[in-house]
Structure formats: structure tokens, C-alpha cells
N, CA, C and O atoms as a CHARMM CRD file, in Angstrom:
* protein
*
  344
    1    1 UNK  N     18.81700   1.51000   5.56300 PROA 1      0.00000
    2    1 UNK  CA    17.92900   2.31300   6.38500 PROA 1      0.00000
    3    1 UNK  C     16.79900   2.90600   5.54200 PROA 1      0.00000
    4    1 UNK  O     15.63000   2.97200   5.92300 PROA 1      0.00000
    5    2 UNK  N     17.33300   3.40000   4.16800 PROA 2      0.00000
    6    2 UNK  CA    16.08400   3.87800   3.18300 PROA 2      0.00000
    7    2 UNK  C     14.96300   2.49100   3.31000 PROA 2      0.00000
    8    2 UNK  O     13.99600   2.51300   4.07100 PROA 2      0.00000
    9    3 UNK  N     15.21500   1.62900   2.65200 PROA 3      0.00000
   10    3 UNK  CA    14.66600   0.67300   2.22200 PROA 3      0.00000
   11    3 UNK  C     13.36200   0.34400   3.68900 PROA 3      0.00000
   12    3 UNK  O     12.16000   0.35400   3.42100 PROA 3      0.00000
   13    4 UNK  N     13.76900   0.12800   4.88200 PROA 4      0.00000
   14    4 UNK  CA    13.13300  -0.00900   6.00300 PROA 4      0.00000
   15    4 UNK  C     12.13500   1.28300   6.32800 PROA 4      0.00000
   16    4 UNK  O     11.00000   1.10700   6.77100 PROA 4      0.00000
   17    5 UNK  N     12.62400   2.44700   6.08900 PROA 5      0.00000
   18    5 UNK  CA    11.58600   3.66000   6.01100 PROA 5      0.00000
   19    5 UNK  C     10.58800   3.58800   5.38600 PROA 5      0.00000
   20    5 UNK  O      9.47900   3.56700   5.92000 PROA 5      0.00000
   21    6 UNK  N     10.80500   3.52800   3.97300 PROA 6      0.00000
   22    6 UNK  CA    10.48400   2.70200   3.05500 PROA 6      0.00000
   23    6 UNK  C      9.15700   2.49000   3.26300 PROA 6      0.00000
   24    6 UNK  O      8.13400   3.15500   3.10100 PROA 6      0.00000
   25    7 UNK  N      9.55700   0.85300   3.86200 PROA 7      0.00000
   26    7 UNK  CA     8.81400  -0.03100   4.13100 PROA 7      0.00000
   27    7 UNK  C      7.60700   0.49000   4.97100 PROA 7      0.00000
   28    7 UNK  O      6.46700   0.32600   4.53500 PROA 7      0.00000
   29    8 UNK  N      7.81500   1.08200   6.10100 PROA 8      0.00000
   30    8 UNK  CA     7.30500   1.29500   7.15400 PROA 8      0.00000
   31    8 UNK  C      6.75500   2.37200   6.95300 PROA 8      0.00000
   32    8 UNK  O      6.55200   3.06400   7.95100 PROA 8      0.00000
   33    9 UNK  N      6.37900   2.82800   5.79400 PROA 9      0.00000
   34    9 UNK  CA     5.73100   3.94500   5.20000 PROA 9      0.00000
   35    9 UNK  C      4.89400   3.52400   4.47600 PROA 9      0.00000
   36    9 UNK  O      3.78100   4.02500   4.64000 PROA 9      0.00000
   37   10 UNK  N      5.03700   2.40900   3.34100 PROA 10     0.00000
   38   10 UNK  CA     4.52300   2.08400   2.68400 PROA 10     0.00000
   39   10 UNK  C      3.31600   1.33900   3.77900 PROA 10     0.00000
   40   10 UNK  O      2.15500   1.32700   3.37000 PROA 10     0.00000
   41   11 UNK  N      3.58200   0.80200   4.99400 PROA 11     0.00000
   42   11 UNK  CA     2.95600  -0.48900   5.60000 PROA 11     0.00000
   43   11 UNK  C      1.46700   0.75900   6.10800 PROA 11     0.00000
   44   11 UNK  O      0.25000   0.61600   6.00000 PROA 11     0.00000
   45   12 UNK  N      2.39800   2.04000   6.71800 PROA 12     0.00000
   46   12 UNK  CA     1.29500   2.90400   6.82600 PROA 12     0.00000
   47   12 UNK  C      0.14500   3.47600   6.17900 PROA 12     0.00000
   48   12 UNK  O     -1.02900   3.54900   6.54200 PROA 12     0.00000
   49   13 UNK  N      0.79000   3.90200   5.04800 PROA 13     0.00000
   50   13 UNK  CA    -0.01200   4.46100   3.52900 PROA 13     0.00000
   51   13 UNK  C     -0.80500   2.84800   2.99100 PROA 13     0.00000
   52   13 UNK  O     -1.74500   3.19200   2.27500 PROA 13     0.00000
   53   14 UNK  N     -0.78100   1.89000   3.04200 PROA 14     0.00000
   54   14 UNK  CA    -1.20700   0.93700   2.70700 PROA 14     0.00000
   55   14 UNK  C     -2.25500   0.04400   3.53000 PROA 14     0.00000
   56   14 UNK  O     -3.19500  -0.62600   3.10300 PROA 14     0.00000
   57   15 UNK  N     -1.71000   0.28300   5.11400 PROA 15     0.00000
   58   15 UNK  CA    -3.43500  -0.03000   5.83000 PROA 15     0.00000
   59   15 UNK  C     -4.40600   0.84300   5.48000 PROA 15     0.00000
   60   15 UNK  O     -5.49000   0.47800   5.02500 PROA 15     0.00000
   61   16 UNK  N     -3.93200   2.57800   5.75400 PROA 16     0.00000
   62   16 UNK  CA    -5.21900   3.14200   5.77900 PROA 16     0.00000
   63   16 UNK  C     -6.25100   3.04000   4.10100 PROA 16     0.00000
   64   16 UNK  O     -7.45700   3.11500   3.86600 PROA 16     0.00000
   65   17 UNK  N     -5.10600   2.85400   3.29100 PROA 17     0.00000
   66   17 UNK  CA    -5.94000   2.58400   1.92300 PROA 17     0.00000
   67   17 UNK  C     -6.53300   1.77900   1.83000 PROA 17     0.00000
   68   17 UNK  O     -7.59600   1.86700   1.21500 PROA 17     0.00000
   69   18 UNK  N     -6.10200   0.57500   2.42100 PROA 18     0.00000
   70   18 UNK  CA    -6.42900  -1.11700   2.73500 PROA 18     0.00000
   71   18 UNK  C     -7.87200  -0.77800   3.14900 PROA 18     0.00000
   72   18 UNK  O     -8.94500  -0.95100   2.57200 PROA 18     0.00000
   73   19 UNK  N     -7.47900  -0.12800   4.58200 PROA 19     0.00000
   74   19 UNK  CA    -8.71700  -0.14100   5.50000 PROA 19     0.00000
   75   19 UNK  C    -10.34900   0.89900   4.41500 PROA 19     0.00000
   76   19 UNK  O    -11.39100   0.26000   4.26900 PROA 19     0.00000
   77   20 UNK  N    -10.29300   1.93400   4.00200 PROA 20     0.00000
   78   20 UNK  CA   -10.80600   2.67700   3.17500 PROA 20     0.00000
   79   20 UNK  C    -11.53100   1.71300   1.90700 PROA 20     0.00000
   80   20 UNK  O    -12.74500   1.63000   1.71800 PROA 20     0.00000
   81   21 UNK  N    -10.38100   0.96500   1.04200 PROA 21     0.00000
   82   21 UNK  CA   -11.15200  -0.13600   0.37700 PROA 21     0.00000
   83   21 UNK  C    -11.74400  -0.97500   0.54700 PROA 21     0.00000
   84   21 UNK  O    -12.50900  -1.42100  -0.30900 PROA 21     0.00000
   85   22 UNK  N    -11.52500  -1.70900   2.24700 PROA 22     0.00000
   86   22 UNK  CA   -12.46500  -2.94300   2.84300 PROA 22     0.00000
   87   22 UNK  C    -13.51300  -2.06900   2.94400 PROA 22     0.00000
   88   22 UNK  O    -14.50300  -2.39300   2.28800 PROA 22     0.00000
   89   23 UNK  N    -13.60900  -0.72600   3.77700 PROA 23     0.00000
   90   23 UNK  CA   -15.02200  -0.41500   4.20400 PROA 23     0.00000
   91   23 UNK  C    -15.77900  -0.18300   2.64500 PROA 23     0.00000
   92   23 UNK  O    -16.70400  -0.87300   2.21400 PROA 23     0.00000
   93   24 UNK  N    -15.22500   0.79700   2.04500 PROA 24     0.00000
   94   24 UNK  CA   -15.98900   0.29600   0.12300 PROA 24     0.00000
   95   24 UNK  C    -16.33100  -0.64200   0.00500 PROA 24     0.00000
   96   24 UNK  O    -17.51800  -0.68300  -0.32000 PROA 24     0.00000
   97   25 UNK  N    -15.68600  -1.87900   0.14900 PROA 25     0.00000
   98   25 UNK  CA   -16.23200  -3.40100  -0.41400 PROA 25     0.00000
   99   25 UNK  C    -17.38300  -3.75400   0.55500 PROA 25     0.00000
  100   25 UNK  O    -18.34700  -4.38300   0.11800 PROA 25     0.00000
  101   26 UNK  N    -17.33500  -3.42800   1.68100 PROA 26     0.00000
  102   26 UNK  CA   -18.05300  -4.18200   3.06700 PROA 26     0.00000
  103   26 UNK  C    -19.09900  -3.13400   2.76400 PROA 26     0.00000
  104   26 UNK  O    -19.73000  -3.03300   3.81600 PROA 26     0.00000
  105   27 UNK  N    -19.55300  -2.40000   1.98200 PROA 27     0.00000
  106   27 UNK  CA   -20.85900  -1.56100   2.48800 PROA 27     0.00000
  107   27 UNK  C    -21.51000  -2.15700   0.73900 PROA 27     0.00000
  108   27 UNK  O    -22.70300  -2.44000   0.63500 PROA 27     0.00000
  109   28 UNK  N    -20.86700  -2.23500  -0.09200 PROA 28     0.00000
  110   28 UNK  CA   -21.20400  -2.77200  -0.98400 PROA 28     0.00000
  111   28 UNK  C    -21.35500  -4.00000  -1.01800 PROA 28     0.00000
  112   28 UNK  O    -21.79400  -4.42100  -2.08900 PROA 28     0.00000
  113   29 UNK  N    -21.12700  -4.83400  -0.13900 PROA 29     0.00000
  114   29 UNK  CA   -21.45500  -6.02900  -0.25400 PROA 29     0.00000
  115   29 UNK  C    -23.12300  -6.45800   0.74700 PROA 29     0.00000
  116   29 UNK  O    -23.85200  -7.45000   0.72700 PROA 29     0.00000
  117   30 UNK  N    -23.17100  -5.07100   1.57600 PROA 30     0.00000
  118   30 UNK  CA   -23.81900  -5.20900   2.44500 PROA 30     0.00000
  119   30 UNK  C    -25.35300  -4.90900   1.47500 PROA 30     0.00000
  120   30 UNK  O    -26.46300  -5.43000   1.58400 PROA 30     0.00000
  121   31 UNK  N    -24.85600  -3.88500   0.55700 PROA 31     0.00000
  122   31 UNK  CA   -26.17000  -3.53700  -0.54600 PROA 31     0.00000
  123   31 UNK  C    -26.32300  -4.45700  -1.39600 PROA 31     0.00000
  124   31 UNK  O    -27.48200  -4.45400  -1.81000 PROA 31     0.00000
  125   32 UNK  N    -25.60200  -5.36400  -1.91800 PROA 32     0.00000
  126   32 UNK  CA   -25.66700  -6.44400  -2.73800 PROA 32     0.00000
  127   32 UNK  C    -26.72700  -7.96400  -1.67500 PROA 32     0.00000
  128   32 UNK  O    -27.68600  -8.65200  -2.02400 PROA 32     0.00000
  129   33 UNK  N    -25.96200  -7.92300  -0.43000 PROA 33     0.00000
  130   33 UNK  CA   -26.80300  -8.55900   0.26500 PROA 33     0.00000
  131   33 UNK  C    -27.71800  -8.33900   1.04800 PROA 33     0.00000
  132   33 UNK  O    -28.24800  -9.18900   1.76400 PROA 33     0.00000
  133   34 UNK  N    -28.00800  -7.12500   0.98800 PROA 34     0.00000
  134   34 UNK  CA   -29.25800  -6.65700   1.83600 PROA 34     0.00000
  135   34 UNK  C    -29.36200  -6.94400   3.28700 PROA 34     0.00000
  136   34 UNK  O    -30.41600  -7.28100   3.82500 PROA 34     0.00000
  137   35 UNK  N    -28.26700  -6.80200   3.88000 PROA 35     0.00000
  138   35 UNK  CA   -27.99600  -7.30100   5.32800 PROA 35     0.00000
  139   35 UNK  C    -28.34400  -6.11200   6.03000 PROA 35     0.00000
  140   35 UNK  O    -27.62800  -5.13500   5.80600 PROA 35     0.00000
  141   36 UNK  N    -29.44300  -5.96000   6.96100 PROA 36     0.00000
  142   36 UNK  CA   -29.56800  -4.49000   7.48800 PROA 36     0.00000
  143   36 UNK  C    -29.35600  -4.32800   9.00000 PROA 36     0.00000
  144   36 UNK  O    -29.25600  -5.21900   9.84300 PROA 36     0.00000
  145   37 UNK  N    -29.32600  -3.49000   9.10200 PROA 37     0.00000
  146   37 UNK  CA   -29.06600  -2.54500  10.74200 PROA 37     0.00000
  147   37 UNK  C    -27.96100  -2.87500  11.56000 PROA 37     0.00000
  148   37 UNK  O    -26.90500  -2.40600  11.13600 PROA 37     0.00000
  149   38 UNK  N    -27.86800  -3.59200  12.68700 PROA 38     0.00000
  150   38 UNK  CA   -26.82000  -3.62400  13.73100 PROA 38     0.00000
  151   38 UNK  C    -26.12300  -4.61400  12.42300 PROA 38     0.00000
  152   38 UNK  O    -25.29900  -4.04400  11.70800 PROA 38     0.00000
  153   39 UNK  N    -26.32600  -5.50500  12.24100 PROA 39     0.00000
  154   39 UNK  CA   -25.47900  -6.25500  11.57500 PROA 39     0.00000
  155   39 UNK  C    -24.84500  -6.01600  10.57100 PROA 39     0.00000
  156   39 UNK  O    -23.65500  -6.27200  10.38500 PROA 39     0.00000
  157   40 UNK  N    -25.62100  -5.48200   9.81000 PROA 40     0.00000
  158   40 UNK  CA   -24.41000  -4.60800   8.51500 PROA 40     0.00000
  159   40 UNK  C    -23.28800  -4.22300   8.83600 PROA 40     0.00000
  160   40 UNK  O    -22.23800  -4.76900   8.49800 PROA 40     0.00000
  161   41 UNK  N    -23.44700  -2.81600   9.81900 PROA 41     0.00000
  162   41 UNK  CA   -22.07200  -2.56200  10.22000 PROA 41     0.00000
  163   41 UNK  C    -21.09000  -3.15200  11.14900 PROA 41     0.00000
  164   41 UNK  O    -19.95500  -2.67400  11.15600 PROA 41     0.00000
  165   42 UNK  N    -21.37500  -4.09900  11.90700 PROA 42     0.00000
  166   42 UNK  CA   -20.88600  -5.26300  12.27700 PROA 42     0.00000
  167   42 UNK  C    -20.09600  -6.20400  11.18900 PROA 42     0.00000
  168   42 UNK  O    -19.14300  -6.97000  11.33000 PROA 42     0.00000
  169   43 UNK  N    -20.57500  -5.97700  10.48800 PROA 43     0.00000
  170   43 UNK  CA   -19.59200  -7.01800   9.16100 PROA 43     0.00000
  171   43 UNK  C    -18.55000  -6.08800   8.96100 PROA 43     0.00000
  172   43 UNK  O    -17.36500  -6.37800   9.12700 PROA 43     0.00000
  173   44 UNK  N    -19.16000  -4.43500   8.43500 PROA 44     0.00000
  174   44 UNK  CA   -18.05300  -4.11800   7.71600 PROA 44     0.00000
  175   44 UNK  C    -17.04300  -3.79800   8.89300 PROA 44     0.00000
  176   44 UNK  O    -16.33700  -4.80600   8.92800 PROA 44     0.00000
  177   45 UNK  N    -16.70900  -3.14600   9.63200 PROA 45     0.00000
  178   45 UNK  CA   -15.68900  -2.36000  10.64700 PROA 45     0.00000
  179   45 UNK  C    -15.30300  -3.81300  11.77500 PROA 45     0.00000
  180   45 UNK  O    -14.72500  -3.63200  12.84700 PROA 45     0.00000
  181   46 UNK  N    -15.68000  -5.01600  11.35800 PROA 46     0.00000
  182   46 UNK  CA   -15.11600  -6.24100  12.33700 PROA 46     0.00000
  183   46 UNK  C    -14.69100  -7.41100  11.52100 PROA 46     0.00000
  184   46 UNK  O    -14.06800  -8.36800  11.98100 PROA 46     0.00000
  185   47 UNK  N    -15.05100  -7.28200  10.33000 PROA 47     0.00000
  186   47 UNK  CA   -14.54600  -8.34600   8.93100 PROA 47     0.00000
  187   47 UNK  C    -13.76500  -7.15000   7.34300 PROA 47     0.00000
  188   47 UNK  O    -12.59000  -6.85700   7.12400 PROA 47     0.00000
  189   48 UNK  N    -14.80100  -6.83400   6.71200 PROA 48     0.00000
  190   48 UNK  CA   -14.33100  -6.04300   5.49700 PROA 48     0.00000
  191   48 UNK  C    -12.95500  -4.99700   6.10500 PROA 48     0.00000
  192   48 UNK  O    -11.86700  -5.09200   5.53700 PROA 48     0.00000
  193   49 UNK  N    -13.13400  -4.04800   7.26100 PROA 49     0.00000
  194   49 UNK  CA   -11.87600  -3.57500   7.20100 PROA 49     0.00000
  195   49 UNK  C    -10.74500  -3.84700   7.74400 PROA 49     0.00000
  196   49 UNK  O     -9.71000  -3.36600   7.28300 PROA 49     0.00000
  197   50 UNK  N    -10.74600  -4.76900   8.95200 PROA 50     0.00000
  198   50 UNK  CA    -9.52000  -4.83900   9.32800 PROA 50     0.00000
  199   50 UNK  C     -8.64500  -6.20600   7.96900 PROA 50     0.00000
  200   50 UNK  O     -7.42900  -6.36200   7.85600 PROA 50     0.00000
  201   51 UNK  N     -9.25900  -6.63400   7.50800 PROA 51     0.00000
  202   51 UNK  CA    -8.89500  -7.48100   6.13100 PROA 51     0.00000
  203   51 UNK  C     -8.53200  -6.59300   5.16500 PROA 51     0.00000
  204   51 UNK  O     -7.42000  -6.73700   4.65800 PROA 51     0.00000
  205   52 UNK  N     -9.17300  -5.78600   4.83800 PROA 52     0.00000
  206   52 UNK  CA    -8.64500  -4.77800   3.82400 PROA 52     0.00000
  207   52 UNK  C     -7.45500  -3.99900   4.59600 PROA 52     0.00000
  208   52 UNK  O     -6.64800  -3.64500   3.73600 PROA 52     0.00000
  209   53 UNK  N     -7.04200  -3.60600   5.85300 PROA 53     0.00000
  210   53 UNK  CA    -6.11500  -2.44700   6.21300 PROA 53     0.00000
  211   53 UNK  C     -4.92100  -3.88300   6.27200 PROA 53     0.00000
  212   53 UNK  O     -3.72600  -3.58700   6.26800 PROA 53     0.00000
  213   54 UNK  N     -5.27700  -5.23700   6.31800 PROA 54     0.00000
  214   54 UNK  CA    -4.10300  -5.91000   6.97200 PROA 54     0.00000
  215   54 UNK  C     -3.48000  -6.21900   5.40500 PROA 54     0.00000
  216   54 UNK  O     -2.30100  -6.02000   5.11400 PROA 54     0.00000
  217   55 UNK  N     -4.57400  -6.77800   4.40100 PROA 55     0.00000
  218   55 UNK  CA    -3.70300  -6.57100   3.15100 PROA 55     0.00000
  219   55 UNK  C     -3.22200  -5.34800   2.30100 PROA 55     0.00000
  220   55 UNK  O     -2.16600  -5.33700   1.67000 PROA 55     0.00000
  221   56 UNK  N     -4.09900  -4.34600   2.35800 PROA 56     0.00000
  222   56 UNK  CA    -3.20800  -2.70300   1.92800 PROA 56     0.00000
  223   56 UNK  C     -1.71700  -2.64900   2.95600 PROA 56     0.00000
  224   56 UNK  O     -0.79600  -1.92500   2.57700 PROA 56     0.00000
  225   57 UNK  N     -1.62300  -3.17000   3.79200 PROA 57     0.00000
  226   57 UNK  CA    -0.87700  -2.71700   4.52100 PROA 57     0.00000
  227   57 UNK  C      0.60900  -3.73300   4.22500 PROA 57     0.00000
  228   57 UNK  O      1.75000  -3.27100   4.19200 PROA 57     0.00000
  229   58 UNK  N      0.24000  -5.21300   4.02800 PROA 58     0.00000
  230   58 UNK  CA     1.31300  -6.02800   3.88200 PROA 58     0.00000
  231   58 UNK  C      1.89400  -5.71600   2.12300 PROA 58     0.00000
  232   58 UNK  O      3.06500  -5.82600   1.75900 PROA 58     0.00000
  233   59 UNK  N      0.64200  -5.29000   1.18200 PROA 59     0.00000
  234   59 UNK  CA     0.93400  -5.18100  -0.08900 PROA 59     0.00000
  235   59 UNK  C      2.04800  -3.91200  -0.25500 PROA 59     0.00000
  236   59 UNK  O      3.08100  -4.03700  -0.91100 PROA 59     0.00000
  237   60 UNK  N      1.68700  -2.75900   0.40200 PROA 60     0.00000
  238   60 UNK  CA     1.94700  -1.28900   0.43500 PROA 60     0.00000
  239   60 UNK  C      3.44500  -1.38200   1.16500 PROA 60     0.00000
  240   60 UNK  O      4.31200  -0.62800   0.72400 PROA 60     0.00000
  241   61 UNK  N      3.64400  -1.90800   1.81100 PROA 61     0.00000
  242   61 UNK  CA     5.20800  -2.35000   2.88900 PROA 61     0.00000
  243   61 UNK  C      6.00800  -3.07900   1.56100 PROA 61     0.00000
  244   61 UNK  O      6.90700  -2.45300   0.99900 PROA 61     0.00000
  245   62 UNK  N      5.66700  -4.26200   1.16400 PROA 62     0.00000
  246   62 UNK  CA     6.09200  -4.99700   0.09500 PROA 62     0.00000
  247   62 UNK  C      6.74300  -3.71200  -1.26900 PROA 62     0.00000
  248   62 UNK  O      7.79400  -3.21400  -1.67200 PROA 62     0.00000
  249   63 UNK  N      5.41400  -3.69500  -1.50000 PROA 63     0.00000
  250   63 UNK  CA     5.82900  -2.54700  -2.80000 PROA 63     0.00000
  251   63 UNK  C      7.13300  -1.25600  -2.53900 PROA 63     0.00000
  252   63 UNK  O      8.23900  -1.19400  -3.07400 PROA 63     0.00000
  253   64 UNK  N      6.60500  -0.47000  -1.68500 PROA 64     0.00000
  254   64 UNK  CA     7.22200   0.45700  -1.14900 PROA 64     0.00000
  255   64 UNK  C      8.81400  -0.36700  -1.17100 PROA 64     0.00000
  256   64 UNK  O      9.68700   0.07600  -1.91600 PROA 64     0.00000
  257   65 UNK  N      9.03800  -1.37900  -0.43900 PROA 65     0.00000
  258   65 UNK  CA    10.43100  -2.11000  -0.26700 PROA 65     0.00000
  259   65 UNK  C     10.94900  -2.52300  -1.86300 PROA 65     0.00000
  260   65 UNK  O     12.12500  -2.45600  -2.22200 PROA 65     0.00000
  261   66 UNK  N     10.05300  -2.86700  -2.54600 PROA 66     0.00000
  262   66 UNK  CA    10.49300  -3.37300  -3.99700 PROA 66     0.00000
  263   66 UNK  C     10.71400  -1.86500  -4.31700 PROA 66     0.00000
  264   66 UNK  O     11.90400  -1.60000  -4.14500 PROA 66     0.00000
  265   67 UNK  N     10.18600  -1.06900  -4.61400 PROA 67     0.00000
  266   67 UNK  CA    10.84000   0.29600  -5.20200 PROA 67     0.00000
  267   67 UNK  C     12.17600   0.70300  -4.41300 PROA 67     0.00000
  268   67 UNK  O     13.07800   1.10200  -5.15000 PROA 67     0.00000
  269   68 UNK  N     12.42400   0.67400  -3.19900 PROA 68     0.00000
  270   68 UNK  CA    13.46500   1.19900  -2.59200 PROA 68     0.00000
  271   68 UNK  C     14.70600   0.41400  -2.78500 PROA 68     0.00000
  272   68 UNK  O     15.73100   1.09500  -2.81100 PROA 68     0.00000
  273   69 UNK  N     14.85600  -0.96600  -2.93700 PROA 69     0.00000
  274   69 UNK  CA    15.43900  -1.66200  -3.48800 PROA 69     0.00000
  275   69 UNK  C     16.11000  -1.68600  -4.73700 PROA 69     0.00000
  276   69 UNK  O     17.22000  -2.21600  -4.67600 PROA 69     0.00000
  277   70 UNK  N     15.74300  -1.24200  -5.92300 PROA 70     0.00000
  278   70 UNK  CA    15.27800  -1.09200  -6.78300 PROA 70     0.00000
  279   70 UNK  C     16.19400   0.30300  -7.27400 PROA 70     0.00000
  280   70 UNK  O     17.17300   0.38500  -8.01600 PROA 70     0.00000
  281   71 UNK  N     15.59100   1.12100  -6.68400 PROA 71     0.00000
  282   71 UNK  CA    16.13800   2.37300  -6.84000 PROA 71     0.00000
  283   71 UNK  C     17.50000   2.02700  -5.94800 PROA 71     0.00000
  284   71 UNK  O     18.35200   2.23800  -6.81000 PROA 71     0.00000
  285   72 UNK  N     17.96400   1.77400  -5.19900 PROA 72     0.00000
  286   72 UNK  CA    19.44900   1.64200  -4.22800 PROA 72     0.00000
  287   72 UNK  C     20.40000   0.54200  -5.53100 PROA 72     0.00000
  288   72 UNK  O     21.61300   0.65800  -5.71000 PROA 72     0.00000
  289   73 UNK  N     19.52400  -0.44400  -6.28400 PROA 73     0.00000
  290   73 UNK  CA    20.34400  -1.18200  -7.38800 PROA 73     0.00000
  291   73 UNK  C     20.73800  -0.10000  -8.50700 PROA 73     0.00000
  292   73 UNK  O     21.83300  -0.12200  -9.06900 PROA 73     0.00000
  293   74 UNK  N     19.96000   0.64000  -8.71800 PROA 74     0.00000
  294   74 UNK  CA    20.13900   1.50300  -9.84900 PROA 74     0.00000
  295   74 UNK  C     20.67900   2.91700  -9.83700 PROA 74     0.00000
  296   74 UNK  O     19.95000   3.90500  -9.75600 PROA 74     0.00000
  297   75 UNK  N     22.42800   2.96800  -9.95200 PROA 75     0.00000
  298   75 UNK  CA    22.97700   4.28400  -9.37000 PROA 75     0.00000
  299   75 UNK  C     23.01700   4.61700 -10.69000 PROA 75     0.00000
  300   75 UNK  O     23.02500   3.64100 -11.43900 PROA 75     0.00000
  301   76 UNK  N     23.05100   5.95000 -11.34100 PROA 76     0.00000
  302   76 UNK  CA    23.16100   6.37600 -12.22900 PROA 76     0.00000
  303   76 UNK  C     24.52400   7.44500 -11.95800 PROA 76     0.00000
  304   76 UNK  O     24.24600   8.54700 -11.48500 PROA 76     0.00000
  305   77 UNK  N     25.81300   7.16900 -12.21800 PROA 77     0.00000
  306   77 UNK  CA    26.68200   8.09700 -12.16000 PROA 77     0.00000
  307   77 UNK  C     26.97500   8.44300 -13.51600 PROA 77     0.00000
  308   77 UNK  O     26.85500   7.80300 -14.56100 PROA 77     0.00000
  309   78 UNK  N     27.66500  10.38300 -13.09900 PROA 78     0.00000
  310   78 UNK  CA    28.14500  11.02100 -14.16400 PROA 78     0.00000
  311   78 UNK  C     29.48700  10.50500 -14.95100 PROA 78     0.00000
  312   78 UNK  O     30.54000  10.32900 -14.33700 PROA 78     0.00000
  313   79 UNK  N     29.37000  10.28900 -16.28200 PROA 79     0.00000
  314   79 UNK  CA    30.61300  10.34900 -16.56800 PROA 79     0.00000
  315   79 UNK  C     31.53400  11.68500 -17.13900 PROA 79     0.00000
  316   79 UNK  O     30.92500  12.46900 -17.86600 PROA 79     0.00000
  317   80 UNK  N     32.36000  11.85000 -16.96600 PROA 80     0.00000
  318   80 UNK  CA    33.13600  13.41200 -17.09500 PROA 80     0.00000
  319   80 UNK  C     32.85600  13.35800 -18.86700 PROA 80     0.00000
  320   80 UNK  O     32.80200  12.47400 -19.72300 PROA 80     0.00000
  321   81 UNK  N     32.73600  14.69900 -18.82700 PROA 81     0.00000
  322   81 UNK  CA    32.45700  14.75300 -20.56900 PROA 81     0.00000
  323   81 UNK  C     33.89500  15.02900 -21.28300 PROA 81     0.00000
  324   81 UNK  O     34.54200  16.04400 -21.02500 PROA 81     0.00000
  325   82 UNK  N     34.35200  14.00900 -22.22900 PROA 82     0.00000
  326   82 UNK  CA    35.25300  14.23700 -22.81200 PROA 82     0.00000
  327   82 UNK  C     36.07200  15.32500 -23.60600 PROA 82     0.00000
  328   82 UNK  O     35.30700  16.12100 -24.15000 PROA 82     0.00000
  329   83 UNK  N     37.36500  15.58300 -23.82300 PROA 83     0.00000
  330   83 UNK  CA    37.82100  16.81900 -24.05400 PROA 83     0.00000
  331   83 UNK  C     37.83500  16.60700 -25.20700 PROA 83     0.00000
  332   83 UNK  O     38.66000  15.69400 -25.22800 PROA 83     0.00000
  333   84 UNK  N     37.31500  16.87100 -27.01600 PROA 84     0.00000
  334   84 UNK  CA    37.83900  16.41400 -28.28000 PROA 84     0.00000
  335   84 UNK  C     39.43500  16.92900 -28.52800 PROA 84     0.00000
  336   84 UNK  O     39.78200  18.05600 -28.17400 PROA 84     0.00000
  337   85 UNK  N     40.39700  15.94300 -29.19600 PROA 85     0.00000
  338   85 UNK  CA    41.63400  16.56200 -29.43500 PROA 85     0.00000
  339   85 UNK  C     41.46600  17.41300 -30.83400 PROA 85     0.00000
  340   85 UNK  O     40.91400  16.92200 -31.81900 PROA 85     0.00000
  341   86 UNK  N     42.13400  19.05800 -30.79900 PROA 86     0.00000
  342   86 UNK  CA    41.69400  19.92300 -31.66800 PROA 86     0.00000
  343   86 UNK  C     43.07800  19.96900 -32.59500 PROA 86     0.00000
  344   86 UNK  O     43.13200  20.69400 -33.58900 PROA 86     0.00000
């Protein structure tokens, strides 16, 4: 159940970053290409972000699941501390 929370946290936290870095790339690409007015933002918010929120989002689900995994393999138990014979 961790691991699926997890996930489905990570998938969240990882579109909107996704989405945030496409629109970065898509406005910068738009200044690199000099694409102006209706069409500029037409690229970015209908190409650059939903591409960026769909891979932040599949990467961020992924990751998130590899750590939770990860951490559920790796129990760290106490061992009782020994008595020295005096």
C-alpha cells in the first residue's frame, strides 16, 4: 500500500514539475525560434506542456516507486546489546 501511495504521489509531484519544465522549454524554444503571437502560445500549453507534465509525471511515479521499494527491502532491525560476562 506504501509503495502505491508512493507512486501516486510521485505521478502527482511529477506532472506538475513535468508540466512547469515543458512550459520553461516551450517559451524558450519559442525565443530561440522567434515564433510570435497566437502561435507561440499555442505550441507551448498544446505541445511543450502536456509532454513535459506526461513525462514528469511517468518519471516522478517510477522514481517515487523505486524509493518505496527500496526502502520496504531495507529493514534495519535492533539487535539487543550484549551483556559482557564480569
Amino acid at each position: 500500500m506504501k509503495v502505491a501511495l508512493l507512486a501516486v504521489l510521485g505521478l502527482a509531484l511529477g506532472a506538475l514539475g513535468g508540466a512547469a519544465l515543458g512550459i520553461g522549454a516551450g517559451l524558450t524554444w519559442i525565443g530561440l525560434a522567434r515564433t510570435s503571437g497566437l502561435d507561440g502560445g499555442t505550441l507551448v500549453f498544446f505541445a511543450f506542456m502536456p509532454l513535459g507534465a506526461a513525462i514528469g509525471g511517468i518519471g516522478g511515479a517510477l522514481l517515487f516507486a523505486v524509493v518505496a521499494i527500496r526502502d520496504a527491502e531495507i529493514v534495519i532491525e535492533r539487535q539487543p546489546v550484549r551483556q559482557r560476562d564480569r
